[in-house]
N, C-alpha and C positions, 0 to 999 in steps of 0.2 A: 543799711540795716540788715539787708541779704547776707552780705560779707562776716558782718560779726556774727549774724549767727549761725554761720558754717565753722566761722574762726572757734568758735566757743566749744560747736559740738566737735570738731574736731580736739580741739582740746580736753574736754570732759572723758570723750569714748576713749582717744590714744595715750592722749602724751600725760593725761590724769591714772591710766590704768584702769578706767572703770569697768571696762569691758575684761580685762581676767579679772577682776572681782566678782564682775555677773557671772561667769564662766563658772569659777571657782562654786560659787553661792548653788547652780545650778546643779551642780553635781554633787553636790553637800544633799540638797533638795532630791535628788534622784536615789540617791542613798540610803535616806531615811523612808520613802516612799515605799522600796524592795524590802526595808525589812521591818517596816511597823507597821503595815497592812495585813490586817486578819485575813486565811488561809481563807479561799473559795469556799462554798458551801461541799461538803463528802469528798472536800481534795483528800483525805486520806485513807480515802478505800475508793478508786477508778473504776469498779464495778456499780458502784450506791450512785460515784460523780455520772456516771454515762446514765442508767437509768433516770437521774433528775435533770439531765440536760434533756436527754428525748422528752418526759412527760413536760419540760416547761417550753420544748421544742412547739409541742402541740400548742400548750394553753395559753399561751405569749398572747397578747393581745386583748383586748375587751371580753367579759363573758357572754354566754352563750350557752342554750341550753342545753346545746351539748358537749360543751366541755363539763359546766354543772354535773352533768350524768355522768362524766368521765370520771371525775374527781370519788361521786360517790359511789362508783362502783369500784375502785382501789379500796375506797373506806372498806366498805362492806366483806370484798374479798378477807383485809385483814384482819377484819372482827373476826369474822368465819373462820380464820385459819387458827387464829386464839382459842375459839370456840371448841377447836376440834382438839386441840394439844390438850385442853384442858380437861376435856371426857377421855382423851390417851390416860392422861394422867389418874383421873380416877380409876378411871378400869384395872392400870398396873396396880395400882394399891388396893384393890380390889379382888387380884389375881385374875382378873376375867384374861388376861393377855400376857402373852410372856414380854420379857424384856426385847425379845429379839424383832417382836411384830410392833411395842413400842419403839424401838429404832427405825424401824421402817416408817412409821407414821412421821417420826423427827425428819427423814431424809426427805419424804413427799416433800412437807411444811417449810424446809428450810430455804427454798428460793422466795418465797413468799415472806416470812420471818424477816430474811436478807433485807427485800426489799423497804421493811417497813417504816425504818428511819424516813426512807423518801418520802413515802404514803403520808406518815404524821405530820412532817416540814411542808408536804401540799398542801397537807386538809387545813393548819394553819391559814396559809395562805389565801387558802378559797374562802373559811370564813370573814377574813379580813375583807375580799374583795366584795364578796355579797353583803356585806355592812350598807355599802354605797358603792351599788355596779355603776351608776352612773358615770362615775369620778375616779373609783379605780380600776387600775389594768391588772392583767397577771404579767407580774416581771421578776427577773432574777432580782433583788434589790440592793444586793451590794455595791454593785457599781456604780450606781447614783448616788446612795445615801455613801459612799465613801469619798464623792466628789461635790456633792449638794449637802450633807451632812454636818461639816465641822463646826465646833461646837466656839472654838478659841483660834485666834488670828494667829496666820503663818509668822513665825517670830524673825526667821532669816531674811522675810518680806520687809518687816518692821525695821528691820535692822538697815537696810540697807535704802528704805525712804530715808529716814534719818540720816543716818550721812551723806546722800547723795547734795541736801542742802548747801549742809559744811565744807564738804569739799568743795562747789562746785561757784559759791561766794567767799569761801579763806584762800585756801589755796589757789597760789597763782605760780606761773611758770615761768622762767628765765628766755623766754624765745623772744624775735625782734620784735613782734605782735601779742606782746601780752598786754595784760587787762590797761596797765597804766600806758601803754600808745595807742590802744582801740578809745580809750576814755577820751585821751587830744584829740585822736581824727575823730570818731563819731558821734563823742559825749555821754556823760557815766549815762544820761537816762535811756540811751539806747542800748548800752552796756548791759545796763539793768536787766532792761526787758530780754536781753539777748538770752543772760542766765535765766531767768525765769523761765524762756520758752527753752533751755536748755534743761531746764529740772524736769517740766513738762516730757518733753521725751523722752526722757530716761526712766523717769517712773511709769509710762508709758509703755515704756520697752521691756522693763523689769515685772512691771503685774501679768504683759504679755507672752513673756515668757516662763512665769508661773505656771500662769493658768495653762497655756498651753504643755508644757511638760506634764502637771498633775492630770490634762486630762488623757494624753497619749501613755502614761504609765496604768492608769486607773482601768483606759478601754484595754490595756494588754493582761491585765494581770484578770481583770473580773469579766469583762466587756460593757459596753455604754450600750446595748439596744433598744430600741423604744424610744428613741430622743423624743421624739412627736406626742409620748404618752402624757397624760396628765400627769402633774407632780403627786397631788395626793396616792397615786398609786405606790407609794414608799411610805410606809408608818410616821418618818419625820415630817413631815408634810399631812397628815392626816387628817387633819382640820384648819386646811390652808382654806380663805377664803376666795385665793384667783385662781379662775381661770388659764391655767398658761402651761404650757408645756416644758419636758426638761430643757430640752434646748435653747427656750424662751427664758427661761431661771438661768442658766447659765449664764446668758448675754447679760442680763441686769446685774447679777453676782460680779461678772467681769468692770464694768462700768463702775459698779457702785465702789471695787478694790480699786480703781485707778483714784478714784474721788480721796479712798482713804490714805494711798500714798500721797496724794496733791495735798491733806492737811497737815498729815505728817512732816513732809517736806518744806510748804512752807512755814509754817509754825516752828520748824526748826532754824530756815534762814530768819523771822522775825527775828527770833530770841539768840541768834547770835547777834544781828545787829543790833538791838537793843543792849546787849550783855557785852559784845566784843570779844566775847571768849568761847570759842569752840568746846571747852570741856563743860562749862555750866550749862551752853546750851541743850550738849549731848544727854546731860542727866537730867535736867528739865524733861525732854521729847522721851528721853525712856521712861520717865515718870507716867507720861502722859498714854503713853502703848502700851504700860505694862500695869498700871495699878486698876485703870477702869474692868476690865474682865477679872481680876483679882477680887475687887470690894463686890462687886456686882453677880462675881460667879456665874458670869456669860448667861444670864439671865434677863427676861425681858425689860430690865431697868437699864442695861446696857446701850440699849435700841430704843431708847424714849428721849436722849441730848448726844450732841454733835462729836461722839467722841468718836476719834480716829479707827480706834479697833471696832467699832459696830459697820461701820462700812466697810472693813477688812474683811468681814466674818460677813456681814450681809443678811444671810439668812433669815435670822430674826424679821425681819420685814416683812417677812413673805409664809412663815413657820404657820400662824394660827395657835391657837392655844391646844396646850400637851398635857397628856395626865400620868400621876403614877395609880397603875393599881391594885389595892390590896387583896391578899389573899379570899377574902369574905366577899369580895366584890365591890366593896366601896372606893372613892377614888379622892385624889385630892389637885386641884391643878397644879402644875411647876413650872408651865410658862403660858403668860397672859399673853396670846396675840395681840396685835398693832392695829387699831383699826386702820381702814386707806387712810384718814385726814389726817391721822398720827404721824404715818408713815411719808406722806407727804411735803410735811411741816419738817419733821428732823432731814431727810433727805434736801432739799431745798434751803436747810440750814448749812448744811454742809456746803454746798457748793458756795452757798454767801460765804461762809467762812473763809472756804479756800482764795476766792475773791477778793474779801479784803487783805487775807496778810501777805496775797503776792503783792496787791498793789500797793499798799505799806513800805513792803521790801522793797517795792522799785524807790519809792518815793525818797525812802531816807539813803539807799543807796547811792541813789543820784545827786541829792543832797547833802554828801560826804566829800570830800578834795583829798582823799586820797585811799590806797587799797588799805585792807586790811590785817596782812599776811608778819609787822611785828605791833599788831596791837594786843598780843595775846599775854 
């Protein structure tokens, strides 16, 4: 049983090419990360970026009375400094001053002015944290919410559970050890399970090295600090009902994508066995990744039945209910959190899923007398 499933994954990784295809997909994925990730917060004025890195340099962390203090004495400063342009400005039109002692008041006021983009983008933030200092931190927030965030599952992910199936039960190889003399020596059902636990590692390998790339491009571009912080310290998250840290979010996020390649994957070797055809299958399983966040508009209806991309995407699970709000004040919800028993039940479906239609795939696998490579 050892044997064949070295034989397999040797096969799958080398002499299948899966491995420049992960490679390729990788750098496809590194590509788009460098140029569809929104610019840092004041990347494009390095005097505004430096002053909001020292003040969040300070405020990093839970609040405190005196960061509190801190915060409002920036406010204040900038009121003041409005306060004072703005009696400049009457007096000039008043003639009480010339233009030339109104310049000079512009020049005192303008590192203060400078600063105030930063000022307003704290004071935000501070009111955000004092909502619920218990649950929020002060953090930069881009870097989480652009890694903890996404709204719609990674497509070249998608893409690449789905075939790994296909290939990895159709195609077969001309070497002395391919599938039809592993089947003589050690029998299609250990065959079976060999690919199976060959799928298993690949998608395995592939959500791990997702995740890992999106998180090592994300810490360079924004930085990841605070892992330990509460999630709600990020607005997407803002009415999470857990307890759990970023760090803790991520490992579940991770787990729960390996789950949504495992249904992908096998759902797709079912529906070739059943079909015997690699291309029906393929459009089937794309149907299946691509039309639920479509009808559903990645919306908490997405996250309520065992569909492949809610576990891709994850979040949902864990989000709490969101609101939009309107100018007048009034609000309306746009996404219902999950309660835990919700949450429970669809995840736990998932993995029954994944469960039955490997063991399916073995069954009738093993239960075939011969490959499948001209039945197409």
């Amino acid at each position: 049983m050892v044997a064949v499933c070295i034989e397999e994954l040797k096969k799958a990784f080398i002499k299948q090419m899966l491995t420049p295809v992960l490679l390729l997909a990788l750098l496809l994925k590194a590509f788009l990360l460098l140029t569809n990730n929104a610019a840092p917060f004041f990347d494009y004025d390095q005097s505004l970026r430096k002053d909001y890195l020292a003040c969040m340099e300070y405020l990093e962390g839970p609040a405190t009375p005196e960061k509190s203090a801190f915060v409002q004495s920036m406010v204040l400063e900038s009121k003041e400094s409005d306060i004072r342009i703005d009696e400049a400005v009457n007096m000039l039109l008043a003639g009480t001053i010339s233009e030339s002692e109104f310049g000079k008041i512009l020049i005192a006021e303008s590192e203060i002015q400078h600063r105030k983009p930063v000022v307003e983008h704290i004071a935000v933030q501070y009111e955000y944290v004092m909502e619920n200092d218990s649950d929020r931190y002060y953090i930069d927030p881009l870097g989480w919410s652009s890694l903890l965030g996404k709204q719609q599952p990674d497509i070249i992910l998608e893409v690449l559970a789905l075939v790994i199936g296909v290939v990895i039960f159709y195609v077969e190889d001309d070497s002395t050890m391919s599938s039809i003399n592993m089947s003589a020596k050690y029998g299609r059902k250990h065959l079976a399970i060999a690919k199976s636990i060959t799928v298993f590692v690949y998608c395995l390998t592939v959500v791990s090295a997702f995740f890992g790339l999106d998180t090592i491009v994300t810490g360079a571009v924004y930085g990841l600090d605070g892992a330990s912080y509460p999630i709600q310290s990020i607005p997407f998250y803002a009415h999470s009902t857990y307890n759990m840290s970023f760090a803790a979010l991520l490992a579940c996020l991770y787990v729960l994508a390996v789950l949504g390649a495992l249904i992908l994957a096998s759902a797709m070797v079912l529906l070739f066995l059943i079909s015997r055809s690699a291309v029906t299958s393929l459009v089937i399983g794309l149907s299946l990744s691509i039309f639920p966040p479509f009808v559903t508009n990645a919306d908490d209806r997405l996250f309520r039945l065992p569909f492949p991309s809610a576990y891709l995407v994850g979040n949902g699970f864990f989000r709490g209910d969101s609101f939009f709000i309107y100018f007048d004040g009034t609000s309306r919800v746009t996404f219902h959190g999950l309660t835990v028993i919700t949450t429970a039940i669809v995840i736990c479906l998932g993995f029954i899923a994944a469960f039955f239609m490997f063991s399916t795939s073995i069954m009738m696998y093993a239960n075939t007398r011969r490959g499948f490579q001209n039945n197409e």
